[in-house]
C-alpha positions as CSV (number, residue, x, y, z in Angstrom):
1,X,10.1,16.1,14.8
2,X,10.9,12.2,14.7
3,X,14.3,11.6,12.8
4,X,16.3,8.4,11.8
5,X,19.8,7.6,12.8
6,X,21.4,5.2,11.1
7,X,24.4,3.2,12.3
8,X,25.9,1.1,9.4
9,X,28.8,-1.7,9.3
10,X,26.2,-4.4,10.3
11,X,24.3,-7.4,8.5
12,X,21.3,-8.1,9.2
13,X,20.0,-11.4,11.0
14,X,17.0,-13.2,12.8
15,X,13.7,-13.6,12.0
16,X,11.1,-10.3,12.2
17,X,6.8,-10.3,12.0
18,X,6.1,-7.3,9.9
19,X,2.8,-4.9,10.4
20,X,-0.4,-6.5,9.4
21,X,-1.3,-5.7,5.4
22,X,-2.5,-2.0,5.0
23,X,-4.4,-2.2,1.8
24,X,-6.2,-5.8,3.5
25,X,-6.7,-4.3,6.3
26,X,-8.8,-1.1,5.3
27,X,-11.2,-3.7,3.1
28,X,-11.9,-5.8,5.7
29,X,-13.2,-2.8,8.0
30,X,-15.0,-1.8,5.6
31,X,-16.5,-5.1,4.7
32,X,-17.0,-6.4,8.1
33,X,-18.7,-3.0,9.0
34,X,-21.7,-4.3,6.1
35,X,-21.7,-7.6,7.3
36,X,-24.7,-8.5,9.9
37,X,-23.6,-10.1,13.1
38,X,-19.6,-9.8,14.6
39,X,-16.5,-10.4,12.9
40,X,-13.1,-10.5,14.0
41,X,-9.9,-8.6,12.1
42,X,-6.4,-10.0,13.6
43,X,-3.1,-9.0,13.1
44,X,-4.4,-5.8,11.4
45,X,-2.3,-3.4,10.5
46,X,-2.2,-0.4,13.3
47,X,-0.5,2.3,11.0
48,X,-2.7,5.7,10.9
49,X,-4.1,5.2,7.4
50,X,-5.5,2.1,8.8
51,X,-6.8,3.5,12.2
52,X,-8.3,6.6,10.6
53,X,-10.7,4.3,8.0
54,X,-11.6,2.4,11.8
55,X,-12.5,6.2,13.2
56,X,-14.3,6.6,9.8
57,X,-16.5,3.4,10.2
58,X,-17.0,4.3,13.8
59,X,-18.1,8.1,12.7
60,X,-20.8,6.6,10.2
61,X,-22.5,4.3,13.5
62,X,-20.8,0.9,13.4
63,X,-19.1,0.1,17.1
64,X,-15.7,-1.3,16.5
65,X,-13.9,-2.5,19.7
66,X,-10.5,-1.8,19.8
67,X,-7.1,-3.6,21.0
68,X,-3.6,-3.9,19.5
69,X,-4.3,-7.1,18.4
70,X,-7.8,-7.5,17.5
71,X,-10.7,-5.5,16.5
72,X,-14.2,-6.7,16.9
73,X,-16.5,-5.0,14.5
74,X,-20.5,-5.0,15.3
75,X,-21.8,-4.8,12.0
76,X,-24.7,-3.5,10.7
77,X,-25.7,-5.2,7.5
78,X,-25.7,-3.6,3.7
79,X,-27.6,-0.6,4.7
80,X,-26.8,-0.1,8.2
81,X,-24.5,3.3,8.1
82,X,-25.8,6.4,9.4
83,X,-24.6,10.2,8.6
84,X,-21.4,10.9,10.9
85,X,-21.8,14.0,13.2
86,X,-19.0,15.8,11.2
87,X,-16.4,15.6,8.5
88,X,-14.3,12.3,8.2
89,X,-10.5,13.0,8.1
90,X,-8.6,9.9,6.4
91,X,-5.4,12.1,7.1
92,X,-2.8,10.1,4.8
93,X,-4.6,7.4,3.3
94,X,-5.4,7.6,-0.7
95,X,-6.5,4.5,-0.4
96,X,-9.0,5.1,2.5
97,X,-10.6,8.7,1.5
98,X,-11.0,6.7,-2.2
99,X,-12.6,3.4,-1.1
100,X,-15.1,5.5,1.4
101,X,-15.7,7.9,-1.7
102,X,-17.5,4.5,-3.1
103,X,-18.7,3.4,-0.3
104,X,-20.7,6.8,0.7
105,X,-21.7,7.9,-2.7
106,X,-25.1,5.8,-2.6
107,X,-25.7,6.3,0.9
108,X,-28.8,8.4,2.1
109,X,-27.1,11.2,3.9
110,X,-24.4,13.7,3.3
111,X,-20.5,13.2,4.1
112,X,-17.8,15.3,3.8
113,X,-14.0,13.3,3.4
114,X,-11.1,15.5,3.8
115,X,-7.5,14.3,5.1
116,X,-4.1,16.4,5.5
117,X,-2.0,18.7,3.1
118,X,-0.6,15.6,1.0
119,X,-4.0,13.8,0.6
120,X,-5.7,17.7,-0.4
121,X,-3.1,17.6,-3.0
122,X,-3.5,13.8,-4.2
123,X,-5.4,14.0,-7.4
124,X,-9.2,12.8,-6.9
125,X,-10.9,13.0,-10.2
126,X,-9.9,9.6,-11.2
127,X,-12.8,8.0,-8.3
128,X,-15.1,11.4,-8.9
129,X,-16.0,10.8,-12.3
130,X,-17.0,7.4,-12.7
131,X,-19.0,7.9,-9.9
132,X,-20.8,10.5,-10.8
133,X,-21.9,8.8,-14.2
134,X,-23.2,6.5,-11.4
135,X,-25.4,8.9,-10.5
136,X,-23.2,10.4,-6.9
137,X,-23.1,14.2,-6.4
138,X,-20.1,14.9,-5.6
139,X,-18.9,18.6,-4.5
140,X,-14.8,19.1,-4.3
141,X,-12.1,21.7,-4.7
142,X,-11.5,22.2,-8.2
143,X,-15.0,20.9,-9.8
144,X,-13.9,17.6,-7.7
145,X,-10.5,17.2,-9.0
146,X,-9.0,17.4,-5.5
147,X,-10.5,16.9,-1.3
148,X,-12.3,17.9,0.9
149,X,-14.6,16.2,-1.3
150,X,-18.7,16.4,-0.3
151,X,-20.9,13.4,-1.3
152,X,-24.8,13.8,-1.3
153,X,-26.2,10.4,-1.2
154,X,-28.0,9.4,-4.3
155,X,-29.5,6.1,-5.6
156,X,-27.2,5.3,-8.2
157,X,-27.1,2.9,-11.2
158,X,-24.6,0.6,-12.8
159,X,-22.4,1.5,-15.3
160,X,-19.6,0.2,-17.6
161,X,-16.3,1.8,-16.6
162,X,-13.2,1.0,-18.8
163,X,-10.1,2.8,-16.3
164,X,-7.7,4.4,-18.0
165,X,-4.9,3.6,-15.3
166,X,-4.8,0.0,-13.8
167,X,-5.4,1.2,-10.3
168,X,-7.0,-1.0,-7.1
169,X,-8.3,2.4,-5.4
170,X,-10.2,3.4,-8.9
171,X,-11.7,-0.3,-8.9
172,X,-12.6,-1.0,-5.4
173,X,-14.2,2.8,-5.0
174,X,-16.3,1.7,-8.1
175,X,-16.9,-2.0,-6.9
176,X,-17.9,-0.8,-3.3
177,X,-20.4,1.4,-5.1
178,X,-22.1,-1.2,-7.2
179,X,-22.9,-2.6,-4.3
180,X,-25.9,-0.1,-3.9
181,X,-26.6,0.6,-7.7
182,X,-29.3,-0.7,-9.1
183,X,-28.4,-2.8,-12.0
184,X,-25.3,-4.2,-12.9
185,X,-21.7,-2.2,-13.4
186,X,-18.6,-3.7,-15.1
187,X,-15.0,-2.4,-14.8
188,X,-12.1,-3.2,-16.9
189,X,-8.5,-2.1,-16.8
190,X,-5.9,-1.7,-19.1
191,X,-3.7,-4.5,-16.6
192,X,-4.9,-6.1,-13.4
193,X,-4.1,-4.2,-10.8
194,X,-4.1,-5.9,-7.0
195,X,-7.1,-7.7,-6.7
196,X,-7.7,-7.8,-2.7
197,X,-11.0,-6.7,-3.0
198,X,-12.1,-9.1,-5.3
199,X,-10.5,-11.4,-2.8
200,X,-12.0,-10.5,0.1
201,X,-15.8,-10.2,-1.8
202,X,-14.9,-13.8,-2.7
203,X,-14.2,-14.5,1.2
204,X,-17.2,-13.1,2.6
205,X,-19.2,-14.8,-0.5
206,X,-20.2,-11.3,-2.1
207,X,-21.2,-12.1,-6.2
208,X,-18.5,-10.7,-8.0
209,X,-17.5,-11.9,-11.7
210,X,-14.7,-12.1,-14.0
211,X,-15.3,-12.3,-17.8
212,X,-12.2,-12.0,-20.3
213,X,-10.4,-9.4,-17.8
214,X,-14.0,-7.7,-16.7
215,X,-15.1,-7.5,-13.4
216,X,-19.3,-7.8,-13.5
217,X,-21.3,-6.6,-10.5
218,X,-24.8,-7.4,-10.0
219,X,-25.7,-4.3,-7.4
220,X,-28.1,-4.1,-4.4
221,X,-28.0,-7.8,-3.4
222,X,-31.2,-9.6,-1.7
223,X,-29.1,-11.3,0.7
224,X,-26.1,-9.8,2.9
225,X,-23.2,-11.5,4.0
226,X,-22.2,-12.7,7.6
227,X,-19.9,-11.8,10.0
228,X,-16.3,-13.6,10.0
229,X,-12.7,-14.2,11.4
230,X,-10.0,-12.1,9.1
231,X,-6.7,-13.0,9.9
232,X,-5.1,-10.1,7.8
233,X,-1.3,-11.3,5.8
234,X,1.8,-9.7,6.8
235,X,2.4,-6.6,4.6
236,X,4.4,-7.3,1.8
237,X,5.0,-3.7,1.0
238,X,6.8,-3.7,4.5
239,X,8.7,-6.5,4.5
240,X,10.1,-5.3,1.1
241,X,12.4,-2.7,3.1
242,X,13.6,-5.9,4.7
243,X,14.1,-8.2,1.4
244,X,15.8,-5.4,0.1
245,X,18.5,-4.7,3.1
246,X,18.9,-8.4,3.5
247,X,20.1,-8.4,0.3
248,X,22.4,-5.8,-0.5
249,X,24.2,-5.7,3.2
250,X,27.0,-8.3,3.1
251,X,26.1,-11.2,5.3
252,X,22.8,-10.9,6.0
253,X,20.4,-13.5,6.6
254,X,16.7,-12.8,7.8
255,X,13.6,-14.8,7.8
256,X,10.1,-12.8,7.5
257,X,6.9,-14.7,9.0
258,X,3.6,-14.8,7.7
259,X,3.8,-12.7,4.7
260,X,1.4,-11.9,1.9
261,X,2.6,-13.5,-1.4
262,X,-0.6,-11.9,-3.5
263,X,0.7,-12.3,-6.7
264,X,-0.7,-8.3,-7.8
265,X,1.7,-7.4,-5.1
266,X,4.8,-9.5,-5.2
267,X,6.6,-7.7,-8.6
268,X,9.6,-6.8,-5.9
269,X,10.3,-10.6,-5.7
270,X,10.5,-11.3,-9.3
271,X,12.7,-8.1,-9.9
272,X,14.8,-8.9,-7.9
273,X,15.3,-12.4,-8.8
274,X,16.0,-11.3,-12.1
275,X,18.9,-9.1,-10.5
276,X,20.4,-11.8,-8.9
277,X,18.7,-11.7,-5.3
278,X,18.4,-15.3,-2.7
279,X,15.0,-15.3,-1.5
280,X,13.3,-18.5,-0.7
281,X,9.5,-18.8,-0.2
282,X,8.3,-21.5,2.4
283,X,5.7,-22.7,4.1
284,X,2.7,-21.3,1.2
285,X,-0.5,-21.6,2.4
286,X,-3.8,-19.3,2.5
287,X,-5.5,-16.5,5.1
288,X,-8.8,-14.8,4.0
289,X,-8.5,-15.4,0.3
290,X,-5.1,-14.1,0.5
291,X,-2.0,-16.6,0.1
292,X,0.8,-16.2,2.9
293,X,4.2,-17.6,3.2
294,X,7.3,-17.4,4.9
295,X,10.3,-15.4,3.2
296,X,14.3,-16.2,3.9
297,X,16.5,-13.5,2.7
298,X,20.1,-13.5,2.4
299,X,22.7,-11.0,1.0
300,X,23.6,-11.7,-2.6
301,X,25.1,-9.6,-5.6
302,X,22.9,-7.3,-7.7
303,X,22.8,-6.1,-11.4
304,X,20.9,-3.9,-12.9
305,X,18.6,-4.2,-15.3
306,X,15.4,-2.8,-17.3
307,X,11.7,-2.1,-15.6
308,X,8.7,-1.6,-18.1
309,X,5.5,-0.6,-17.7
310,X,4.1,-4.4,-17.6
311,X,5.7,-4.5,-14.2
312,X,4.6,-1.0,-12.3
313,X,1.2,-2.0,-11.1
314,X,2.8,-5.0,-9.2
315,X,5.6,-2.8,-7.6
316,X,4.0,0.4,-7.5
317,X,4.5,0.6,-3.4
318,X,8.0,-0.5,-3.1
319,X,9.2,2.0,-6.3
320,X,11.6,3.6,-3.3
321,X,13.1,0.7,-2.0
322,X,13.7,-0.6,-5.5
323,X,15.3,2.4,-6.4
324,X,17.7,1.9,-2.9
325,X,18.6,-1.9,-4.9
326,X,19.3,-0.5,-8.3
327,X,21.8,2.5,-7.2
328,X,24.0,-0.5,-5.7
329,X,23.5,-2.7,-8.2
330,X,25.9,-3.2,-10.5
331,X,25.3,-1.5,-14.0
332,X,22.3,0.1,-14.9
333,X,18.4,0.0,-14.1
334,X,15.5,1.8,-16.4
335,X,12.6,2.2,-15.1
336,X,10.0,3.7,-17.6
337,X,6.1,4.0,-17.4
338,X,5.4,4.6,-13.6
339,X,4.3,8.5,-14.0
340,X,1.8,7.0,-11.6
341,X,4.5,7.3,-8.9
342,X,4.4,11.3,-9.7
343,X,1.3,11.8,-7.6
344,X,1.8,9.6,-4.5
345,X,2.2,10.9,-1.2
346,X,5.3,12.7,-2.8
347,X,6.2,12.7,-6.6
348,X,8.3,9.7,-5.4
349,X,10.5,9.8,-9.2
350,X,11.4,13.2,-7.7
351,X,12.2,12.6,-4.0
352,X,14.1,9.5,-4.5
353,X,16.1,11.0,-7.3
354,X,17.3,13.8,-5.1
355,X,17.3,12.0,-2.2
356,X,20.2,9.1,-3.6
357,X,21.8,11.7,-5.8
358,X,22.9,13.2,-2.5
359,X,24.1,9.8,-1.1
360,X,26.3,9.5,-4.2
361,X,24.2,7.7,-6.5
362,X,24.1,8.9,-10.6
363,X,19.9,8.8,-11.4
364,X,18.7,10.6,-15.0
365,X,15.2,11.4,-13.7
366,X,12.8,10.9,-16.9
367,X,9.0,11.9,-16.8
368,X,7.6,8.6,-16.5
369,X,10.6,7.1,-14.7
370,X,14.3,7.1,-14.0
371,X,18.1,5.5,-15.5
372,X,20.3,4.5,-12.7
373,X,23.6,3.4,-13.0
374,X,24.7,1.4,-10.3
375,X,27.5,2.0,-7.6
376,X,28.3,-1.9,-7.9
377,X,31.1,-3.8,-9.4
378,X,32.0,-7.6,-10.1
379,X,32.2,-9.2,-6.6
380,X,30.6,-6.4,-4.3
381,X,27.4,-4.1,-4.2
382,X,28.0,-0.9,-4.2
383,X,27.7,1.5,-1.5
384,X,26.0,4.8,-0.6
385,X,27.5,7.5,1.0
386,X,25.8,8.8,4.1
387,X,24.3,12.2,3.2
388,X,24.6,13.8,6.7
389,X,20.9,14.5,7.0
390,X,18.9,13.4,4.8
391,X,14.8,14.4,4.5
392,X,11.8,11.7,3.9
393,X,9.3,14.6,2.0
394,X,7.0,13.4,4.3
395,X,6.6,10.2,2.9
396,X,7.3,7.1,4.8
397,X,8.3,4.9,2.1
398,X,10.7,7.3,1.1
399,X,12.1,7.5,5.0
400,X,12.1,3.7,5.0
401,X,13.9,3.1,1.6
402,X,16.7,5.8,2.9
403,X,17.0,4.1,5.7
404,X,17.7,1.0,4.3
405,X,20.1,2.6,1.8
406,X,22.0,4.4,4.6
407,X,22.9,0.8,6.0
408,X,25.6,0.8,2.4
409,X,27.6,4.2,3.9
410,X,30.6,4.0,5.9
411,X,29.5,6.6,8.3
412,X,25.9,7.4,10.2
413,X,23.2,9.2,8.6
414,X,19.9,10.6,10.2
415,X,16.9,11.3,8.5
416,X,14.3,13.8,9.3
417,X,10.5,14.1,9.2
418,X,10.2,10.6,9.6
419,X,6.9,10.7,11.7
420,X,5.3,9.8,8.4
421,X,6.1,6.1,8.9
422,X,3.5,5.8,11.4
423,X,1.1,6.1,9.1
424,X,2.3,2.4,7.7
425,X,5.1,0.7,10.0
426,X,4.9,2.5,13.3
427,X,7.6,0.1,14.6
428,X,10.3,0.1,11.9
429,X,12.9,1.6,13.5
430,X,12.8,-1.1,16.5
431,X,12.5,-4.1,13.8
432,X,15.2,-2.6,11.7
433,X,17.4,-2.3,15.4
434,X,16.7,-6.0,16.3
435,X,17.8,-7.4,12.8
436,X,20.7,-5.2,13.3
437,X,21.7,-6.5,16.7
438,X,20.6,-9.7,15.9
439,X,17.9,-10.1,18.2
440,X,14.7,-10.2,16.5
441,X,13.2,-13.6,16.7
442,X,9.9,-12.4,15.3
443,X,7.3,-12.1,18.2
């Protein structure tokens, strides 16, 4: 079992690369795997979610050569998958075992999509039912509600899809299906929720529209799209663990290259402006429809303050780590309207309640959120207490945020079950060691 030790008493300094974007880099497999001709996808991110939708494009006939910095994907055009030998496992991945649900659902041959315990627990009914008013047969546990879920290829048709939840996976499954419906299918949300598949349809120069908050897809196009060069962001979601520790450890200054500043996915930054947080962004400029910049970091004081629902869909991912800022902050945070967060890899309201109760922190867990009342006061941030050993739940956002908060304590802490972080940031430990030791100069 793969555990955490963390030494505290140390800012952190130098300048760090983070992982390549997960959520970029699953789309642009998946995109370059329909384009016809080569493409190129660099700086990808090499977590597990992301190498299991690679295995899965490779299952379904489309040669993908592999290194740690490049992959070179042979694809095959619109229509050019073929039915994989066995079942796909996505393992982790929500995102993954939802966008190929869209993706296989008008293909002509069967598929069956499975992953590990958490994913057979992660709530699938949200992508199966739009799709099958599409016109996809879809077999599942549960009527469909949860994987191994079992897609019978059908020729669907377009629909009009108003989500209840503003969700990315829910859309892209559904956009990634219009793509072989006949006729045209429009999606609205309640909020926008990230957008890089619109982005990335925009890259390749796939006909996507937006009408007063409506996406509008004209399905089965005459003409496919080429092969390209994806250079994929720096993950945002990652480098959050880093904005965060920057900022509450006393004396910390870090710069973070080449990082995604997607505006769907950047809510972290503007919370924690509003609590008081020094982060400079430099050097804007643009990679595969994406924007990037560089991010400077130092430590700064931290009070809480009040989360609504307008903000969740934009911080959804970095939920843990915020909730690491808040319990040093001082006064108190409220965070309301992110039940969403109850069926992620963990019911993260849960786990990180727990989890920083036990390092001292005073949390009122809520059903669709949390109150926190910070360990800060006037001239300092707070600190944690080390809780001796404390467990991740399996979820690798949780094992990074408490890793981040055990850098507050006065004594060591290790955390256990952390082999879930290779599924996003399989070098976080190292990165977190060189800022530590002030050696990271960001390879």
């Amino acid at each position: 079992m793969t555990t955490f030790t963390i030494n505290p008493g140390r800012p952190l300094q130098g300048t760090i690369l983070v992982p390549g974007d997960k959520s970029v880099t699953h789309r642009a497999i998946i995109l370059t795997a329909l384009a016809e001709g080569m493409s190129t996808v660099s700086a990808y991110c090499r977590g597990e979610d992301c190498l299991n939708t690679m295995r899965a494009l490779q299952s379904l006939g489309i040669r993908i050569d592999e290194t740690p910095d490049l992959l070179t994907v042979h694809g095959k055009g619109l229509w050019g998958l073929s039915e994989p030998n066995g079942p796909i496992d996505c393992g982790n991945s929500g995102t993954g075992i939802r966008l190929l649900s869209g993706l296989l659902a008008g293909q002509d041959f069967f598929t069956v999509l499975t992953g590990d315990e958490s994913i057979r627990r992660r709530p699938m009914g949200r992508v199966v039912k739009p799709l099958r008013e599409m016109g996809a047969v879809i077999a599942g546990r549960k009527g469909g509600e949860l994987a191994p879920l079992a897609l019978t290829g059908k020729r669907l048709h377009g629909i009009e899809y108003r989500s209840p939840v503003a969700s990315a996976q829910i859309k892209s499954s559904l956009l990634l299906a219009a793509l072989f419906a006949e006729g045209t299918t429009r999606v609205r949300e309640p909020r926008l929720s990230r957008d890089h598949t619109e982005r990335m349809f925009q890259f390749f120069g796939i006909s996507l529209a937006r009408d007063s908050g409506e996406l509008i897809m004209q399905g089965r196009p005459a003409v496919g799209w080429a092969g390209r060069r994806v250079v994929v962001p720096g993950d945002f979601s990652a480098a959050a663990f880093f904005i965060v520790g920057a900022t509450i450890v006393a004396g910390s200054d870090i710069m973070i290259r080449n990082v995604g500043i997607n505006p769907t996915r950047t809510g972290l930054i503007d919370v924690m402006n509003r609590m008081g947080a020094d982060i400079q962004i430099l050097g804007q400029r643009e990679e595969a429809g994406e924007p990037v910049a560089d991010l400077r970091v130092k430590s700064a004081l931290l009070k809480g303050i009040e989360i609504g629902p307008e903000l969740i869909p934009q911080t959804i991912d970095e939920f843990p780590i915020l909730c690491v800022a808040a319990a040093v902050a001082e006064g108190d945070t409220v965070i309301s309207g992110a039940e969403e967060l109850r069926v992620k890899e963990s019911d993260r309201i849960a786990t990180m309640s727990a989890e920083l109760r036990d390092m001292g922190a005073q949390i009122t867990e809520k059903p669709d959120g949390m109150v926190i009342r910070g360990l800060g006061r006037a001239g300092e941030n707070g600190r944690l207490s080390a809780a001796g050993r404390a467990k991740s739940h399996g979820d690798h956002r949780v094992a990074m945020s408490l890793a981040i908060g055990g850098l507050t304590a006065a004594t060591s802490m290790t955390i256990a079950d952390c082999g879930c972080v290779e599924t996003s940031f399989p070098k976080f430990e190292a990165v977190l060691s060189e800022l530590l030791t002030h050696e990271a100069r960001g390879r």
